[in-house]
C-alpha positions in Angstrom: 6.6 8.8 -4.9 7.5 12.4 -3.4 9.6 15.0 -5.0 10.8 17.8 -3.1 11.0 21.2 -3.9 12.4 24.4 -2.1 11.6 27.8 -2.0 13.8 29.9 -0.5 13.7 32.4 1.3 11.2 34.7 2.5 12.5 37.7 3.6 10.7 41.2 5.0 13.0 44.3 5.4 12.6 47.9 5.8 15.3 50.3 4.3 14.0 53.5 6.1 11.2 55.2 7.7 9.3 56.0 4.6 9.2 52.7 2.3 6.7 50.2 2.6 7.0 47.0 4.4 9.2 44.5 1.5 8.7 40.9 1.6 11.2 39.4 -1.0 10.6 35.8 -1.8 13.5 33.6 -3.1 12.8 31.1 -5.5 15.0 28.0 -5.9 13.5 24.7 -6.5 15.0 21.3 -6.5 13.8 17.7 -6.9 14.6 14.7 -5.1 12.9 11.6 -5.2 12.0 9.9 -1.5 11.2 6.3 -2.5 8.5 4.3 -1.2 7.6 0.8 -0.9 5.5 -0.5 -4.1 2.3 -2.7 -4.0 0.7 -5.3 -5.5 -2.5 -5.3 -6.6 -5.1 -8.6 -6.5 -7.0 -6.4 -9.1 -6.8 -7.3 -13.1 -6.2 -4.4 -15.7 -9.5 -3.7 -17.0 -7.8 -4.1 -20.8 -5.4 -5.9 -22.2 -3.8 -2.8 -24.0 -0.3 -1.2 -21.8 -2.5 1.5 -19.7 -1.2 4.2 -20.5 -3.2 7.6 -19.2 -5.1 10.8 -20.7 -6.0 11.8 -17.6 -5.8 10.3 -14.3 -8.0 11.1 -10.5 -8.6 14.3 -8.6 -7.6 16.2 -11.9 -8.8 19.8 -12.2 -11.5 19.6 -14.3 -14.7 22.1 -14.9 -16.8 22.3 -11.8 -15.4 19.1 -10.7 -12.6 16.7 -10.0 -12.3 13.6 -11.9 -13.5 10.8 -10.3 -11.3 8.2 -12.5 -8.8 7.3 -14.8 -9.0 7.4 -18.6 -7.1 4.8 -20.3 -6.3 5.5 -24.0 -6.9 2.9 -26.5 -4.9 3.6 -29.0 -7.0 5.9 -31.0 -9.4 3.2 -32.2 -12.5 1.5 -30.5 -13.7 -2.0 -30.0 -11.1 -3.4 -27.2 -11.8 -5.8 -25.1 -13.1 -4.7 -21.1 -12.6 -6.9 -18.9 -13.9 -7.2 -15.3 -11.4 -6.2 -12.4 -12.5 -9.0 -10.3 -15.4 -10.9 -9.9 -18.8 -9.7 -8.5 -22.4 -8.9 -10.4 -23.5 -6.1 -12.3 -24.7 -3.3 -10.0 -25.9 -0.9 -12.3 -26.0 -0.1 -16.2 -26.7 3.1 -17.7 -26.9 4.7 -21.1 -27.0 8.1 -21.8 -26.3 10.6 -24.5 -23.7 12.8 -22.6 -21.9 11.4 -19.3 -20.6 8.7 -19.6 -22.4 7.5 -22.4 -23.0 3.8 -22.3 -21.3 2.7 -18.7 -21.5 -0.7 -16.7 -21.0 -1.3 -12.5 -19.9 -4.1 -11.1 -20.0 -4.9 -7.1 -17.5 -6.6 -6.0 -17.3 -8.6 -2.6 -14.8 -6.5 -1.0 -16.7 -3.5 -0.9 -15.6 -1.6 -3.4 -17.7 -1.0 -7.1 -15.5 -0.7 -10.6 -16.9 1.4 -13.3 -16.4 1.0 -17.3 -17.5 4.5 -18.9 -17.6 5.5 -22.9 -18.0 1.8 -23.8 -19.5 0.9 -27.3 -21.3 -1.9 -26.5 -21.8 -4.5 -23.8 -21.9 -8.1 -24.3 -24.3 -10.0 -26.0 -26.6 -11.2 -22.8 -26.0 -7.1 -21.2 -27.1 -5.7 -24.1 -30.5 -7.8 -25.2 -31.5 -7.2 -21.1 -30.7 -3.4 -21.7 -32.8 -3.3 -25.0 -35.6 -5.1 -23.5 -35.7 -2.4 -20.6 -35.1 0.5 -23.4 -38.4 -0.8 -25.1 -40.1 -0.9 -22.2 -39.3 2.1 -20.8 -39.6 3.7 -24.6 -36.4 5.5 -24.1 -33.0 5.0 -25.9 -31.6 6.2 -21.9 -32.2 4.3 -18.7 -30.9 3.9 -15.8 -31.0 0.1 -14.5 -29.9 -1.6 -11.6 -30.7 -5.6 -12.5 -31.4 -7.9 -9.2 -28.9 -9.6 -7.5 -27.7 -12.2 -9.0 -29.1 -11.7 -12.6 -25.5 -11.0 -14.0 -23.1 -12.9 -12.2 -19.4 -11.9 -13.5 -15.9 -13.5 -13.3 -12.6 -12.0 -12.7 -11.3 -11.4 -16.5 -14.4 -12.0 -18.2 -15.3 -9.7 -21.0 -18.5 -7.3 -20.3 -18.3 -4.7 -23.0 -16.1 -3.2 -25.8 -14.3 0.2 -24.7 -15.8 3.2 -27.2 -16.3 6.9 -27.4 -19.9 7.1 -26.3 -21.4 10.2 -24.2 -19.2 13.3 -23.6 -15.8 11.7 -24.4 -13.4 13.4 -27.2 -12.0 10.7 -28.7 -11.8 6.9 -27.8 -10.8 6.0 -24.5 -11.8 4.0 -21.4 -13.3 5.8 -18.0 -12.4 3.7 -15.4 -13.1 4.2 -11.4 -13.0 2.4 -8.3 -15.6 3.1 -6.1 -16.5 2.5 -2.6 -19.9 0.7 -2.9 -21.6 1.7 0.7 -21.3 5.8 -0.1 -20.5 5.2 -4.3 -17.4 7.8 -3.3 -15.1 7.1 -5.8 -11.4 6.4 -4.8 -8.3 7.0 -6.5 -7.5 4.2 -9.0 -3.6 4.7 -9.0 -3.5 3.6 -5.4 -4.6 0.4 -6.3 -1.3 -1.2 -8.2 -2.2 -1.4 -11.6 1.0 -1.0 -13.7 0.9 2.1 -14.9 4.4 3.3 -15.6 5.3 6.6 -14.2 9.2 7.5 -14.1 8.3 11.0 -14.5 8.2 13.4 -11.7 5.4 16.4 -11.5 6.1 20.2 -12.8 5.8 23.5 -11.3 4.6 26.1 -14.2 4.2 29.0 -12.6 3.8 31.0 -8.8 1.0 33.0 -7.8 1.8 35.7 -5.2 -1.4 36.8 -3.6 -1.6 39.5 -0.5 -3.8 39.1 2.0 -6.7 41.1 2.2 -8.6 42.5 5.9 -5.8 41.3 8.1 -6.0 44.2 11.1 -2.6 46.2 10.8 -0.7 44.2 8.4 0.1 46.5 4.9 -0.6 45.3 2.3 -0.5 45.7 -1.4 -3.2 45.6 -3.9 -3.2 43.1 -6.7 -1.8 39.2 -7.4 1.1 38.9 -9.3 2.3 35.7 -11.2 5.7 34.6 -12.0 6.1 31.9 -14.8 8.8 29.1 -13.0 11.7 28.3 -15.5 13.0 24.6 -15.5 17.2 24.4 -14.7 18.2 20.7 -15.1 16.7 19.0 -11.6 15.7 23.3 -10.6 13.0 25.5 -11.2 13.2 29.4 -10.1 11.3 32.5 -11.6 12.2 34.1 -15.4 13.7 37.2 -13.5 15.6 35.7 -10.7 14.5 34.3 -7.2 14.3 37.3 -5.7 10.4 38.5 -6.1 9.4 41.3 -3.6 5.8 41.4 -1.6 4.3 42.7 1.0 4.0 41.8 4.6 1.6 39.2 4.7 0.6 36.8 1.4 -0.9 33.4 0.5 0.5 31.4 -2.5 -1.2 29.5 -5.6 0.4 27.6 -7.3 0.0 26.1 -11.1 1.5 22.2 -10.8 1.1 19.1 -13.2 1.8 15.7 -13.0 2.9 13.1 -16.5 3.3 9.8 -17.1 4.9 7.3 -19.0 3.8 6.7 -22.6 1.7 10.2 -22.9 2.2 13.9 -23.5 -0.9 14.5 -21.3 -0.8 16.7 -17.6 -2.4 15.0 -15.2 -3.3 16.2 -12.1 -0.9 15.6 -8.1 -1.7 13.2 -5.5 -0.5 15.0 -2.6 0.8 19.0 -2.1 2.4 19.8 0.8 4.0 23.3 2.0 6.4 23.9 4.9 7.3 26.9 6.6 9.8 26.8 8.1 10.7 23.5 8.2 6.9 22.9 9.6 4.0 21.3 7.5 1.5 24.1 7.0 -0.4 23.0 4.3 -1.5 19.6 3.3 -3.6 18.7 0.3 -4.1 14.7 -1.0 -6.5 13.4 -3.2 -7.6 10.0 -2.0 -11.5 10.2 -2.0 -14.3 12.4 -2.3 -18.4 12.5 -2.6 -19.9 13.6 -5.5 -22.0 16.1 -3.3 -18.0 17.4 -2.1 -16.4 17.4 -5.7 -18.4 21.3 -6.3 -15.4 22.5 -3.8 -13.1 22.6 -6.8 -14.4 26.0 -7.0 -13.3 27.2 -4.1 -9.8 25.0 -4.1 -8.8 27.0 -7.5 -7.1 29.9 -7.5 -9.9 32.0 -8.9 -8.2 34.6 -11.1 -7.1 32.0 -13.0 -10.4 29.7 -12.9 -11.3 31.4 -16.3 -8.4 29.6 -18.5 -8.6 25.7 -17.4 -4.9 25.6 -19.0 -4.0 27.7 -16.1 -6.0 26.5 -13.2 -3.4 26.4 -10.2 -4.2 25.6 -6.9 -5.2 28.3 -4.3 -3.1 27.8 -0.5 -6.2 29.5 1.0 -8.6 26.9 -0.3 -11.7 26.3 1.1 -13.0 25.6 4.5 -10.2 23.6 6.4 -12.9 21.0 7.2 -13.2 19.7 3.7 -11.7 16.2 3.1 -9.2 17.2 1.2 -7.2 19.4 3.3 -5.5 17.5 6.2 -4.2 20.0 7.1 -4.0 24.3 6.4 -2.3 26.4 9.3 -3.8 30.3 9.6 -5.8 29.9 5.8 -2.7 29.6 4.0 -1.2 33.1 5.5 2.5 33.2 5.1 3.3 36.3 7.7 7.2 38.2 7.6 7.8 40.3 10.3 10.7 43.3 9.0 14.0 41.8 9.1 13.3 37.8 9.4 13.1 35.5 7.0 10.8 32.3 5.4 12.1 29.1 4.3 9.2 27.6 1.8 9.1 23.7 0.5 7.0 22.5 -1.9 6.4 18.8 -1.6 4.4 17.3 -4.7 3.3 13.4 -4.6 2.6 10.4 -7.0 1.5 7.1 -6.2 5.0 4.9 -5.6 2.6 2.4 -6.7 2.1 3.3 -10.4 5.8 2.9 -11.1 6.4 -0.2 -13.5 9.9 -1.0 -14.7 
């Protein structure tokens, strides 16, 4: 699911030979749903609880993006996990932070599930993961049994969902992974039904001029403008006229919710058009863990130091990275005196998450 959203206009002028260079930006923002075919999925839900989500993939999160979904469990422990599909057990691991006591299964279409923050794994799991804690004489190991050793059945029970390692409160860690490279893959394209009627939320506009740009003026300074929600629009607190100078990127602060929980989440896709013309395109499908330290550089740094804040920076990082598809001139938005800037924001969910 897309919603779009309009920024209009910006506009450069130059009232006489002595004032600086004005760009004025005009907010208006509107939302439209574009609907999009749904899928099924030949996956299973990895609980037998509604899924509903605390936090779901690619979310901003401290030095890294989150490489899963976490599926609340109704405040308590002990549920039933369940295997997506069959396969074997890849990999166990236990450790005190992380993902505390975690379990990988293989499965034979190439991609790996993970179970993270469980509170125990089944009876035959859990004698073979004591043995190898005694002989290792270490309460954390990191085992990868032999092929073959745990054979597992779609729907079978492995573990029972917890709040082991750095989790704050009960809930299940969940990823789909693709097993050749281990990058892990966004879950919510997969067609688990998750409910999502709810469409994603602009909170605020970041304004920033460009810096070392030959003979373009420019002002010092970023300036943020908090975006104020009007029925199906959002615009600015003090209008939608907001004044800058000649050439500026954007950043902007966005969230995503779902059904069934007060929690933000983070976008599947950002696009921003010119003009009419794409000239910035972020989705978050897949990454590598050696990739996910770019978060640093994708965040719009000013406000990296307040994680309820972190917005996303139009600049980026290198264009190359996998996330950007695509990112025309860095991000620069340029407004020669006397013409004006049409600017669209384009956020995206997975059409497949919607149940209902």
């Amino acid at each position: 699911m897309k919603y779009k959203y309009n920024i209009l206009v910006l506009r450069s002028e130059k009232l006489h030979k002595n004032m600086p260079k004005l760009t004025y930006l005009f907010v208006f923002l509107y939302i439209s749903p574009l609907l999009q075919a749904q899928s099924q999925t030949a996956y299973q839900a990895p609980l037998d609880l509604p899924l509903y989500l605390s936090g779901n993939f690619g979310e901003l999160r401290s030095d890294h993006f989150h490489s899963g979904i976490d599926i609340k469990t109704q405040g308590r422990t002990g549920h039933p996990v369940r295997a997506i599909s069959d396969g074997q057990v890849s990999r166990i691991k236990v450790q005190a932070s992380g993902y505390g006591k975690s379990i990988y299964i293989a499965h034979p279409d190439g991609k790996t599930s993970v179970y993270g923050h469980l509170d125990s794994y089944r009876d035959d799991i859990a004698a073979y993961v004591r043995d190898m804690q005694y002989k290792q004489q270490s309460q954390e190991v990191d085992l990868y049994p032999e092929a073959g050793r745990f054979p597992i059945m779609q729907g079978e029970q492995i573990a029972l969902s917890g709040n082991s390692g750095s989790s704050g409160g009960p809930h299940l860690h969940f990823e789909i992974r693709q097993t050749a490279n281990q990058n892990p893959t966004n879950v919510l394209s997969y067609g688990f039904p998750i409910a999502d009627h709810l469409a994603p939320r602009f909170r605020s506009l970041h304004v920033i001029p460009c810096s070392g740009d030959g003979d373009t003026e420019v002002e010092t300074g970023m300036r943020s403008f908090s975006l104020v929600s009007e029925g199906n629009n959002f615009s600015p607190g003090q209008g939608r006229q907001i004044p800058a100078s000649g050439c500026v990127t954007l950043g902007v602060e966005v969230f995503d919710y779902l059904d069934g929980s007060s929690n933000r989440c983070g976008i599947h896709t950002l696009d921003l058009y010119v003009d009419d013309e794409l000239s910035f395109h972020y989705a978050m499908d897949e990454f590598s863990f050696a990739e996910t330290r770019y978060i640093n550089a994708h965040l719009l740094y000013p406000e990296k130091s307040n994680p309820a804040n972190w917005c996303t920076d139009f600049t980026g990082c290198p264009a190359t990275v996998w996330l950007y598809g695509k990112m025309i001139d860095q991000g620069k938005i340029r407004v020669p005196v006397g013409e004006t800037r049409r600017i669209g924001w384009w956020p995206g969910t997975w059409p497949e998450t919607r149940a209902g």
